[in-house]
MILO-457439 format. One record per residue (C-alpha): x, y, z; residue number from 1; residue in one letter. Coordinates in steps of 0.05 Angstrom, whole numbers, padded with zeros to 5 digits. Each point is the difference from the previous one (the first is absolute). Layout:
X	Y	Z	NUM	A
...
//
This chain:
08376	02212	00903	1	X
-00066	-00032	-00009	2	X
-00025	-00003	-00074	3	X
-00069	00020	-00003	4	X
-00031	-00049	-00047	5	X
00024	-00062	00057	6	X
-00068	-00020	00034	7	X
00010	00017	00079	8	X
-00027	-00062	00014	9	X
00057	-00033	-00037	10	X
00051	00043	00049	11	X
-00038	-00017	00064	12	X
-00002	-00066	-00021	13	X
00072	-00005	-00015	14	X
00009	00044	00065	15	X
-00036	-00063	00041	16	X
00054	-00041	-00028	17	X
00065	00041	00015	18	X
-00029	00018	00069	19	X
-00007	-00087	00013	20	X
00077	00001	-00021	21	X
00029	00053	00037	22	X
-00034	-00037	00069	23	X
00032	-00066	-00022	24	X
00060	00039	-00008	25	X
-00008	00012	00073	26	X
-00039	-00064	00021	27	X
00018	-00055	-00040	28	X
-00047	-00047	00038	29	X
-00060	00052	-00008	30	X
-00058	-00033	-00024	31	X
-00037	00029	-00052	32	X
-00073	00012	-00008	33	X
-00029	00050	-00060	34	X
00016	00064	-00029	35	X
-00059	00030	-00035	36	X
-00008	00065	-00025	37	X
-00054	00042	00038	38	X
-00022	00075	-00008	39	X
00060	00046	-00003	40	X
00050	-00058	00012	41	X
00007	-00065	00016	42	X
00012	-00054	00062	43	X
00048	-00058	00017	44	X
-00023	-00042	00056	45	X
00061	-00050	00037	46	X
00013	-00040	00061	47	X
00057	00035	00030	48	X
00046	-00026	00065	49	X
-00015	00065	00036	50	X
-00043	00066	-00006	51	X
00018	00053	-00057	52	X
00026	00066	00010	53	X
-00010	00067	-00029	54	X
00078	-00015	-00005	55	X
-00010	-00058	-00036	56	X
-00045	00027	-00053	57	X
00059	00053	-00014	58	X
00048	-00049	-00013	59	X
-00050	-00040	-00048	60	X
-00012	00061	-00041	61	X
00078	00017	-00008	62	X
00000	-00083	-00024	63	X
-00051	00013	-00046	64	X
00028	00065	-00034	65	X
00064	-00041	-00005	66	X
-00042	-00052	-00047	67	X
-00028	00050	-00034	68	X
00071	00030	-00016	69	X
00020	-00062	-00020	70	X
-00046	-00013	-00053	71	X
-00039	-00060	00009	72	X
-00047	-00039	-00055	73	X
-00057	-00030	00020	74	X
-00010	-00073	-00038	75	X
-00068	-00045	00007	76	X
00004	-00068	-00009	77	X
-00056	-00058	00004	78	X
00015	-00061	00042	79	X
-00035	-00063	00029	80	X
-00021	-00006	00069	81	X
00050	-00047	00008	82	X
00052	00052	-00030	83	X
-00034	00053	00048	84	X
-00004	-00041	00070	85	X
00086	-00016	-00011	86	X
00012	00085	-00009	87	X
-00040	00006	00056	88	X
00027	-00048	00049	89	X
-00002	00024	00068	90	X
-00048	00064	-00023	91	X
-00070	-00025	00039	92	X
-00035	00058	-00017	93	X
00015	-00012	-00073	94	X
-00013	-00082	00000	95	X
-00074	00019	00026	96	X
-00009	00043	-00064	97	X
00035	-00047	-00042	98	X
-00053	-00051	00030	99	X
-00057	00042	-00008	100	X
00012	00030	-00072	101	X
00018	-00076	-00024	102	X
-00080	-00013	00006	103	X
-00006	00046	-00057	104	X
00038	-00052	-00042	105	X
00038	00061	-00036	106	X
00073	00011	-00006	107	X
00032	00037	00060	108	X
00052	00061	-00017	109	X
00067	00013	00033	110	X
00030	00072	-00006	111	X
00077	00013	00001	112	X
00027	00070	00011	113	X
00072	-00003	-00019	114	X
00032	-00043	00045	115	X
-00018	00025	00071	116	X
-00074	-00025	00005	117	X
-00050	-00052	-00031	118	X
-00075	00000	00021	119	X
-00072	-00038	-00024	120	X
-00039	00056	-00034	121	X
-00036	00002	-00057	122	X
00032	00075	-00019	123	X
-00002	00054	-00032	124	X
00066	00039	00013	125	X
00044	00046	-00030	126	X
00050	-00032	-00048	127	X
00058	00030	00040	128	X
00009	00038	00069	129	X
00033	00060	-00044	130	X
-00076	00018	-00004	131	X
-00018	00011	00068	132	X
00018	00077	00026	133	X
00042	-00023	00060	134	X
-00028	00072	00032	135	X
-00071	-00009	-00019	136	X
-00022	-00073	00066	137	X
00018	-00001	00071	138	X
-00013	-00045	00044	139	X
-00070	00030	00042	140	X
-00006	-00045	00062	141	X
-00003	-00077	00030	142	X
-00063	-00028	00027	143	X
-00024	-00068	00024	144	X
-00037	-00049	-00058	145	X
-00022	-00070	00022	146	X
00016	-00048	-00057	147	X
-00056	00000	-00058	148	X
-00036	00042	00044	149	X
-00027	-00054	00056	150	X
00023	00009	00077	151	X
00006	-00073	00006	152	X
00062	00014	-00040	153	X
00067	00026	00014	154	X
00017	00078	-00003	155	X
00036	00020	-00037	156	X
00033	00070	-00013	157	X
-00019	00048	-00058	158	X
00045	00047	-00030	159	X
-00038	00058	-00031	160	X
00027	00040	-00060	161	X
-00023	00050	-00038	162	X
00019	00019	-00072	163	X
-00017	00048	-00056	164	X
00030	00022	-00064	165	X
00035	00053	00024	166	X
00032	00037	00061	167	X
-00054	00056	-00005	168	X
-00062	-00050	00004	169	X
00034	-00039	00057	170	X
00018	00065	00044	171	X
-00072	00023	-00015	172	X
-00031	-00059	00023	173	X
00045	-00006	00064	174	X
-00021	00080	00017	175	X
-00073	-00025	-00010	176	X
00017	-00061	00044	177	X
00026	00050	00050	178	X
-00055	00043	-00001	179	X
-00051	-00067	00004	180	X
00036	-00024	00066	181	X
-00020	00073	00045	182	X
-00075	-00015	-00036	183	X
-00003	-00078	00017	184	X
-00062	-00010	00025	185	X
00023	-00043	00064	186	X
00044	00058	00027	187	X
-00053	00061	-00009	188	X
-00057	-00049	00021	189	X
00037	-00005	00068	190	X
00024	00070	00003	191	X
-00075	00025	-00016	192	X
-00027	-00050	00048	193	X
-00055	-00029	-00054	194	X
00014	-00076	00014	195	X
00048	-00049	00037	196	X
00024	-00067	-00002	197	X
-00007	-00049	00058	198	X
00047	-00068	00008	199	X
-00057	-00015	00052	200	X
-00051	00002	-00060	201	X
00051	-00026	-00051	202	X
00039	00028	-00061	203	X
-00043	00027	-00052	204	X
-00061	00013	00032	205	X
-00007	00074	00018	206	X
-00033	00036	00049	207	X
-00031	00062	-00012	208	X
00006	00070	00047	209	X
-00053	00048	00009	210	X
00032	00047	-00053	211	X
00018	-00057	-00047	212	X
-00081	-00029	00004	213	X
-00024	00076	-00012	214	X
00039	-00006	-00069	215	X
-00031	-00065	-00017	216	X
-00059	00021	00021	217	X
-00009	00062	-00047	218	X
00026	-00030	-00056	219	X
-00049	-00059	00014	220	X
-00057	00043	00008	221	X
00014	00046	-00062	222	X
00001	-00067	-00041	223	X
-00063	-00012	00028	224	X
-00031	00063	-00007	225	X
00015	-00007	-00085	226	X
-00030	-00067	00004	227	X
-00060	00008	00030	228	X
-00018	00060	-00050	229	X
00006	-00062	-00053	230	X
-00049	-00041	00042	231	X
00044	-00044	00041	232	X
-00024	-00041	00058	233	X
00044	-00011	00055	234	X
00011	-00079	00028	235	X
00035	-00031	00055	236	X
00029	-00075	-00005	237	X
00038	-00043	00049	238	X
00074	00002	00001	239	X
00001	-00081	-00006	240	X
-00036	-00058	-00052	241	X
-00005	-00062	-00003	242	X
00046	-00033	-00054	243	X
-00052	-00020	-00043	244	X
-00010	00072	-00014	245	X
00068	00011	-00035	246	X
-00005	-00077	-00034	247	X
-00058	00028	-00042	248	X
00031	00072	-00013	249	X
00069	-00031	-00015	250	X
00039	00040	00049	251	X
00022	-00068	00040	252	X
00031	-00033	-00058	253	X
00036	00063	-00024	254	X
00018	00029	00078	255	X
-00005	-00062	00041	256	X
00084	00024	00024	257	X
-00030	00066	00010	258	X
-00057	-00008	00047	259	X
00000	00001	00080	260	X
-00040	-00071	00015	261	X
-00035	-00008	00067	262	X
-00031	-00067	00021	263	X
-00055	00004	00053	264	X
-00004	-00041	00063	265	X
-00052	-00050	-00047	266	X
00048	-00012	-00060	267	X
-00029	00049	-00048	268	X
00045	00040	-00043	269	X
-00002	00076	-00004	270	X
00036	00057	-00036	271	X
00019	00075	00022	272	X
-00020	00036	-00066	273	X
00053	00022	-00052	274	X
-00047	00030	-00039	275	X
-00088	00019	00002	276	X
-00025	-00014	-00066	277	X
-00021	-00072	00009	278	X
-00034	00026	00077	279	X
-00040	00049	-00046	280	X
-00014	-00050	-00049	281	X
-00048	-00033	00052	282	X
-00033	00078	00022	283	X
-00028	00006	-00072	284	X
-00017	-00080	00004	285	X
-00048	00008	00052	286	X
-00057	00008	-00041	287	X
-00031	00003	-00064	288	X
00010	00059	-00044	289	X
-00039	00034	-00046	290	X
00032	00036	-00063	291	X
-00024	00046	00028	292	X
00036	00014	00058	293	X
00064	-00004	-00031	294	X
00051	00031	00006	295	X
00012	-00023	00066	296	X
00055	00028	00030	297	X
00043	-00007	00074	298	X
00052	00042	00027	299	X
00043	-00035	00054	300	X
00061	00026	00044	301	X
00029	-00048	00038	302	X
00057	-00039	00021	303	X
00035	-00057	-00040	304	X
00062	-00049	00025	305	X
00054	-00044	-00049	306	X
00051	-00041	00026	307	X
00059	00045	-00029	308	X
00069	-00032	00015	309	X
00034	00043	00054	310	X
00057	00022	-00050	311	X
-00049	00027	-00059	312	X
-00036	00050	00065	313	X
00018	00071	-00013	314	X
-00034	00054	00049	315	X
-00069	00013	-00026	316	X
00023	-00022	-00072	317	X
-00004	-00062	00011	318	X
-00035	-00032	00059	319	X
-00045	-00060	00038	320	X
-00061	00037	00014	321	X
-00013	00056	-00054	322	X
-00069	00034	-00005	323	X
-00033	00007	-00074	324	X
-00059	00049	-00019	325	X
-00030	-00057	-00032	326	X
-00061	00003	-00047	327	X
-00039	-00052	-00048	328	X
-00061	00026	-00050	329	X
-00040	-00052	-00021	330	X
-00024	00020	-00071	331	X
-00026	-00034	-00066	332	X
00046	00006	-00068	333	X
-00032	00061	-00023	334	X
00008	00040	00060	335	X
00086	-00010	00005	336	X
00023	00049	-00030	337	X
-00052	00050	00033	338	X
00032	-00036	00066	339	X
00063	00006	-00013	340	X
00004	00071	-00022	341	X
-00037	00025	00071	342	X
00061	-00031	00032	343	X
00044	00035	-00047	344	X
-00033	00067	00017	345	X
00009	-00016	00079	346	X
00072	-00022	-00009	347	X
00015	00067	-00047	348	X
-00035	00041	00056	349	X
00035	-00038	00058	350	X
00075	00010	-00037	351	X
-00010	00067	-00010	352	X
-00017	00023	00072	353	X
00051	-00037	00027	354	X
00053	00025	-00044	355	X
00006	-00056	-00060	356	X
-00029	00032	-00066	357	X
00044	-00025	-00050	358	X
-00021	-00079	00005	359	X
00021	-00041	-00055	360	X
-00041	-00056	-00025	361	X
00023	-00079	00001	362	X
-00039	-00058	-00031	363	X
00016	-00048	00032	364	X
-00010	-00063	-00036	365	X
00006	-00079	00002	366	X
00061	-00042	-00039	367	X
-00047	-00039	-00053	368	X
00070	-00053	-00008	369	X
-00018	-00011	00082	370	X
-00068	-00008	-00001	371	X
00005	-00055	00052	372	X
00009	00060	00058	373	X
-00061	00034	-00016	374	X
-00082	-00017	00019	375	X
-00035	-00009	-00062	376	X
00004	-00012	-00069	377	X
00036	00034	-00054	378	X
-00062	00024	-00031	379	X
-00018	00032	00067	380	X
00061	00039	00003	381	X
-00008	00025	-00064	382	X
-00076	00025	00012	383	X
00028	00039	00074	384	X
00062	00028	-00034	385	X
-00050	00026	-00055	386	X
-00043	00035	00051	387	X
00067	00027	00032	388	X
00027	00031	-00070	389	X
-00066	00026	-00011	390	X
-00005	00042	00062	391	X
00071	00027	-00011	392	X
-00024	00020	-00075	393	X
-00058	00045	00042	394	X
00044	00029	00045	395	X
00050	00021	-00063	396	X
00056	-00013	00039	397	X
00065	-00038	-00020	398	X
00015	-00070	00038	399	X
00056	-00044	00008	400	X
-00013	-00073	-00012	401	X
00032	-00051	00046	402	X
-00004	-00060	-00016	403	X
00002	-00048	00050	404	X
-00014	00044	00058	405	X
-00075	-00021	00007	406	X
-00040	-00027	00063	407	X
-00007	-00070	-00003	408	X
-00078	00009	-00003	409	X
-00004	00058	-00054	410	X
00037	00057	-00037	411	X
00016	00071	00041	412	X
00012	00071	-00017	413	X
00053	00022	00047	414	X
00014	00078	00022	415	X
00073	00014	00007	416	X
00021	00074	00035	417	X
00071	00020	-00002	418	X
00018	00029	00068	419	X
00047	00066	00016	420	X
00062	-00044	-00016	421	X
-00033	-00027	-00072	422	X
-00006	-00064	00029	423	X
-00067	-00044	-00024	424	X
-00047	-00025	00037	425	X
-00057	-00048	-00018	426	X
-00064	00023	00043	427	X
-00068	00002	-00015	428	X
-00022	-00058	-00047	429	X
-00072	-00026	-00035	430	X
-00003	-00077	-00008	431	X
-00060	-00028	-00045	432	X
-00004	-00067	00016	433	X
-00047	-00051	-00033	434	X
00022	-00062	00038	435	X
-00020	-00001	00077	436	X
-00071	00022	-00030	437	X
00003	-00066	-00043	438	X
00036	-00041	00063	439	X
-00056	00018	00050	440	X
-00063	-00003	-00053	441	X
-00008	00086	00008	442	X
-00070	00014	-00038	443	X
-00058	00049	-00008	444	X
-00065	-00014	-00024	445	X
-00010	00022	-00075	446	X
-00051	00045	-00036	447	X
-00025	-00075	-00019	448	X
-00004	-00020	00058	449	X
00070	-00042	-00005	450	X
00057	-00008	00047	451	X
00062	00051	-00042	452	X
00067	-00006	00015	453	X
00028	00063	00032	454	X
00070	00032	00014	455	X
00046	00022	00057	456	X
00045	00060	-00010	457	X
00051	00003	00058	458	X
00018	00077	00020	459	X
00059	00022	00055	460	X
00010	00071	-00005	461	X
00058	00005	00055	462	X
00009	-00077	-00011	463	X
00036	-00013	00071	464	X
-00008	00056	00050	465	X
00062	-00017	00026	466	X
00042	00005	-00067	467	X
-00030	00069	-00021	468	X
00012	00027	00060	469	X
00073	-00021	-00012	470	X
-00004	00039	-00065	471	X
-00032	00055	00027	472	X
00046	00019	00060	473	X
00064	-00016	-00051	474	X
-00025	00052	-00045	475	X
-00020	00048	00040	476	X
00065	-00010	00045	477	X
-00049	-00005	00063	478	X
-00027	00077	-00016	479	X
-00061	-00026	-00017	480	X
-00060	00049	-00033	481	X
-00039	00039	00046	482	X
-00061	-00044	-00001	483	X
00037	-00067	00014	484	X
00040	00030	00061	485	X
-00013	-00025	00062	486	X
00005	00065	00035	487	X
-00010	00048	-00041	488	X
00019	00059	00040	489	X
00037	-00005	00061	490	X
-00003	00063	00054	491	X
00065	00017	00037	492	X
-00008	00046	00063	493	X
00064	00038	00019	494	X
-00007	-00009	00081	495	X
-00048	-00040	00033	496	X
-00036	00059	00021	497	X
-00021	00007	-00082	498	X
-00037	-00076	00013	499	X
-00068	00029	00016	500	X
-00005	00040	-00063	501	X
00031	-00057	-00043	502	X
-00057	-00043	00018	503	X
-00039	00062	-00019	504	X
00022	-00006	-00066	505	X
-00005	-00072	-00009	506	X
-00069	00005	00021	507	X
-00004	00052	-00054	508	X
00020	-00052	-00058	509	X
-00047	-00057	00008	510	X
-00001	-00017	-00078	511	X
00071	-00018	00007	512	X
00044	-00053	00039	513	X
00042	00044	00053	514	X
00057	-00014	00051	515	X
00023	00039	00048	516	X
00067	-00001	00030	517	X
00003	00004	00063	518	X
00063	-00030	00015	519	X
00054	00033	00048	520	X
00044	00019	-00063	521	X
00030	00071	-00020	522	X
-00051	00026	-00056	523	X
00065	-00017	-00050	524	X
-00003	-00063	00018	525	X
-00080	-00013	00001	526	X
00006	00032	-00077	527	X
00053	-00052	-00020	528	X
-00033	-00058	00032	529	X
-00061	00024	-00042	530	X
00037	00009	-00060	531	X
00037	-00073	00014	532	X
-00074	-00021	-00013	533	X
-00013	00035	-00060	534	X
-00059	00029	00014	535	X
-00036	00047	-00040	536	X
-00019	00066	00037	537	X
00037	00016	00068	538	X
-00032	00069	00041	539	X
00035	00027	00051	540	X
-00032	00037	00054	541	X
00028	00042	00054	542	X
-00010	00070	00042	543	X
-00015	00032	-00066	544	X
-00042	-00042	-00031	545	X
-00041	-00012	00068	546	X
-00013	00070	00007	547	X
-00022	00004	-00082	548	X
-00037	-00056	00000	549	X
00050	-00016	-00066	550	X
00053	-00054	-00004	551	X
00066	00001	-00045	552	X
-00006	-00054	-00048	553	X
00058	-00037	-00043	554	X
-00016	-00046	-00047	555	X
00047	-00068	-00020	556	X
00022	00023	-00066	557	X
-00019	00073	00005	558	X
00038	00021	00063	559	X
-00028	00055	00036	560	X
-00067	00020	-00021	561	X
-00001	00057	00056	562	X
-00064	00027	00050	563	X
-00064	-00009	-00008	564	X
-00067	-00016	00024	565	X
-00023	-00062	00006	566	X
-00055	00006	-00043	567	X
00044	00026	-00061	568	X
00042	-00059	00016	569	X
-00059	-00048	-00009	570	X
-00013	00039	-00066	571	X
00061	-00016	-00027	572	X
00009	-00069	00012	573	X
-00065	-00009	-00025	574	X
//
């Protein structure tokens, strides 16, 4: 067994390095790319002569228990390049990182486990395999991995493993896993009919249904509706710039890979738009400002596009074209923290209706030993993290500091929810940002009369429309609340000859979105087809409920709610 004091990064670690043995075992002219540990496990990635099995992972996890039965140390020891390019003749994969860590200048690190495997790594592992519960990893699945992450590359095949302590944590994860696969957001989103993917339109770039944009579209609008009680303005900006746009913000020397480029028929160079702030930047630029008209503040919904490499797409998670609900407040030093905390009071109220109330708080802050990634000066970053701590210390509420984790323009709070499997999420997120306002000369007019300085705070409440709405259907296992459902209530007529006063009823329940079914189906079937779609409130209606102007209503978690009048059943929804 396990010993509980061994860090489980040490085991997955080590695990990474039994798992690249036991395929050698198999393939001795596999070529080897890297193991790191990840979340709940670890990865191997290897040229291979032919495709993986589900077969083959089997007989690499009996190969792997073997080591671990055998007792195997791990030993580090530092060579030369020199030393490292003869152990790792013939490994290609491993003479390009050879090559690239030898820029550092630093020695390189070789690790032995017994006698079976020896891999470049710079550790840590357990001292022996007796450590590692032999019960507590399995190999999870094999996917396709260009090398170091660029198409151009060849692919390669990852190995996925997972590992944990002990048997219990591992067979509680896989049930979790389980129950996460009939939730994925891909399979329900089809099922539900919310949104589809086109190879016409090309992979990552969904399309939206009508029940899928009425979801978007509520969520949207409640956003709004918080925001403009706070004094928001809405803006529109073009979905394209001119590259000089993102020179001045930064954005092209830090996302130049990232960025869709379009050249137009006279040479000039233009963008799609990864992100608004800098478009805004030029909306509060227009004019002169007054001290007094600050705040200034501009809501924006709209559509964003990044160059994501086809392997890193997942679903809505993780796409081309995403959709933020963007906004920028334009403020001067003293008004931040009175900024910042509206936005906190729209995200609490936003989280709450939707089903997140428990959010825990991240600063997210910049690596002071890497300044060179960051906008600004280390004096700067100091003064924004202040305001940042300060407005925490307000709310009385306990944050996690990250290190590292900041924009490249400023520091963030982030809002993390834990969905129905305990799984986090970062979503909503506040941004102060100090730079861009310096980079594009942002000012008001003084109480003397004297151009000030002013600030940007950066708000997303759903961040990417897209992504949330990944979270929210995964949580909710597509039975989404009452007020996000597309159709809300769906009325099922027995016989056809019950059509007439189904369309009575609909007309009767104009506050809510309503379906009929009118399909040529036995009324078990119609009720399971509605059920299928997990929606809310199903009334069935037939010679009974014709004659007493009633209907029977059943309800998607209550089951049969029985007869009634319509106008009780309004009452009780509502």
């Amino acid at each position: 067994m396990a010993k509980q004091n061994i860090n489980i990064d040490n085991i997955r670690h080590s695990l990474a390095h039994l798992l690249a043995a036991a395929v050698l075992q198999q393939f001795p002219k596999a070529k080897l790319g890297i193991g790191p540990v990840i979340e709940n496990g670890f990865y191997y990635d290897f040229l291979l002569p032919r495709s993986l099995t589900p077969d083959d992972l089997k007989r690499f996890e009996a190969t792997m228990r073997q080591f671990i039965k055998d007792r195997l140390s791990f030993s580090g020891k530092k060579v030369t390049v020199v030393q490292a390019k003869n152990q790792f003749k013939g490994q290609r994969f491993k003479l390009d990182l050879i090559k690239e860590f030898s820029k550092d200048k630093k020695p390189l690190t070789v690790y032995k486990t017994g006698n079976v495997f020896l891999d470049l790594c710079r550790g840590g592992h357990v001292k022996n395999t007796s450590e590692i519960n032999p019960d507590a990893f399995k190999l999870d699945k094999i996917a396709g991995a260009y090398w170091r992450g660029n198409e151009k590359n060849p692919q390669l095949q990852r190995i996925y493993g997972l590992a944990f302590e002990t048997k219990k944590e591992l067979d509680e994860y896989s049930a979790m896993m389980e129950e996460a696969k009939k939730r994925d957001h891909k399979k329900l989103g089809q099922e539900l009919d919310l949104f589809t993917f086109s190879e016409l339109v090309g992979s990552g770039l969904p399309l939206w249904t009508p029940k899928g944009t009425i979801i978007r579209n509520l969520l949207d609008d409640f956003v709004w509706l918080l925001r403009k009680e706070r004094g928001y303005q809405k803006v529109e900006i073009p979905h394209i710039t001119k590259k000089d746009l993102y020179e001045i913000s930064g954005h092209w020397a830090k996302f130049n890979n990232e960025l869709f480029k379009i050249v137009t028929r006279e040479g000039h160079l233009f963008a799609m738009k990864p992100m608004n702030c800098p478009h805004h930047t030029q909306i509060y630029k227009r004019r002169l400002w007054s001290y007094r008209d600050l705040p200034q503040r501009y809501a924006n919904t709209t559509m964003c596009y990044r160059d994501e490499q086809t392997g890193e797409l997942a679903g809505l998670s993780r796409a081309r074209s995403f959709t933020q609900d963007d906004a920028h407040v334009f403020c001067r030093q003293d008004q931040i923290i009175e900024e910042m905390d509206k936005i906190w009071e729209i995200i609490k109220k936003f989280y709450t209706a939707v089903g997140f109330d428990d959010l825990e708080i991240r600063l997210s802050l910049h690596d002071p030993k890497q300044l060179e990634k960051y906008l600004g000066t280390s004096k700067l970053w100091k003064l924004m993290e202040g305001q940042l701590r300060g407005l925490v210390k307000k709310r009385g509420v306990k944050a996690v500091e990250a290190v590292g984790e900041a924009a490249f323009y400023g520091p963030k709070i982030d809002f993390l929810a834990k969905d129905s499997l305990r799984r986090e999420w970062q979503v909503a997120t506040i941004q102060l940002d100090m730079n861009l306002p310096e980079r594009f000369d942002l000012t008001c007019v003084n109480e003397g009369g004297k151009p000030e300085r002013i600030v940007m705070i950066h708000a997303a409440i759903m961040g990417s429309i897209e992504r949330f709405l990944s979270i929210v259907i995964e949580h909710y296992a597509g039975a989404l609340p009452f007020w996000l459902a597309p159709v809300q209530v769906k009325i099922i007529p027995i016989a056809d000859r019950h059509l007439d006063y189904a369309q009575e009823v609909a007309k009767s329940l104009v506050d809510f979105r309503v379906e009929i079914a009118n399909e040529s189906e036995t009324v078990g079937k119609k009720i399971r087809n509605a059920e299928l779609q997990k929606i809310p409130y199903l009334l069935v209606v037939g010679d009974v409920e014709r004659d007493n102007k009633t209907i029977r209503a059943r309800e998607r978690q209550g089951g049969d709610l029985g007869e009634m009048s319509v106008e009780d059943f309004i009452k009780k929804v509502k």
